[in-house]
N, C-alpha and C positions, 0 to 999 in steps of 0.2 A: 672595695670599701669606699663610701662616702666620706663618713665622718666617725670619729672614737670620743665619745665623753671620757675625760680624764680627770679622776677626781683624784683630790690634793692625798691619797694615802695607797693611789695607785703606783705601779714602776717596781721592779727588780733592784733592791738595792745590795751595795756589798760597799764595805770600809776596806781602806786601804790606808796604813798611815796616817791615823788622823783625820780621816778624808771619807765623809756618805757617799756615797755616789749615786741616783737613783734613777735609771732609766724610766723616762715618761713616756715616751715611744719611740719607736724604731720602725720604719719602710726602707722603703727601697732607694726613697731619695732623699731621708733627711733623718739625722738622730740626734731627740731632745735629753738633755742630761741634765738635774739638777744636782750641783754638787754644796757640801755643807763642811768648813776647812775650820776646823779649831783655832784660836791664836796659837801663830806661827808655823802651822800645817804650810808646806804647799805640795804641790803636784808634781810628778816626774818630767822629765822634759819629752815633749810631745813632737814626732813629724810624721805625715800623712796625708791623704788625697783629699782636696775639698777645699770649704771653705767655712769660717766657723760666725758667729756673733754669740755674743756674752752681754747678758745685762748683768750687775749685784742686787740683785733685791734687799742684802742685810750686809752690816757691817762695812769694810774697804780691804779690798784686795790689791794686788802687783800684779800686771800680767806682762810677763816677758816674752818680746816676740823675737828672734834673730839678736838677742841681746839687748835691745830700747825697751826699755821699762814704764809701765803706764799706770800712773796709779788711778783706781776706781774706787767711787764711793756708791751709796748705794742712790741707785736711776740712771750711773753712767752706764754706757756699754762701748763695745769696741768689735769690728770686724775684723778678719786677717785671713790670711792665705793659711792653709790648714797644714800646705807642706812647707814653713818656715818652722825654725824652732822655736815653741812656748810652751809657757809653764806660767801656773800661776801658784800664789803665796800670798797667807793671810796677813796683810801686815796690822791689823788693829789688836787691841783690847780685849773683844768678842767673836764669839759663834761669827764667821762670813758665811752668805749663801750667794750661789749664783746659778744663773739659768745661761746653758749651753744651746743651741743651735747648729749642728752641724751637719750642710748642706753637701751630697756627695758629689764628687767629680762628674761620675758617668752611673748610670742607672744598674745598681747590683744585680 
C-alpha cells in the first residue's frame, strides 16, 4: 500500500468508560487512535512497546506518564516512551478529543 484516504467518519470505534475510541488506521508500524473522553473520563493505565505522540484537538486533558502529570490544552501535544506508565483524564468542562500516534518498537 501506498497511501489510504481516511475520511473523518472512517475507523472501528468501540466505548469503553466514557471513552470513543476510533481506530483510523493500523499497519505494521504505527496505530492512529482518535480518542473522545467525556468530562472526567480518563483512560486505564497504559504499559507497552513503542512510542506514542498525542496532540488534543478539543477541550484539556492530564496525561500521566510514570506518575508526572501534564496538562494539555487543545494544539498541545506530548511524546513518551509507550512502555512507561500513562494514562490520560479529562480534566475540563467538555467533550476532550485527542489524536494518538503510536509508533511500534519492532516491525509486527
Amino acid at each position: 500500500m501506498i497511501y489510504k484516504l481516511i475520511k473523518s467518519s472512517d475507523g472501528s470505534r468501540r466505548e469503553v468508560d466514557g471513552i470513543m475510541y476510533t481506530t483510523k488506521i493500523e499497519t505494521e508500524m504505527m496505530h492512529v487512535i482518535m480518542a473522545e473522553l467525556e468530562p472526567g473520563a480518563e483512560t486505564d493505565e497504559y504499559v507497552h512497546e513503542g512510542e506514542e505522540f498525542r496532540i488534543v484537538l478539543e477541550g484539556e486533558i492530564e496525561c500521566e506518564v510514570e506518575g508526572r502529570i501534564f496538562k494539555l490544552k487543545e494544539g498541545d501535544a506530548i511524546w513518551h516512551l509507550s512502555d512507561k506508565k500513562h494514562r490520560m483524564r479529562n480534566v475540563g468542562g467538555k467533550k476532550a478529543r485527542y489524536l494518538t500516534v503510536r509508533a511500534f518498537a519492532k516491525v509486527k
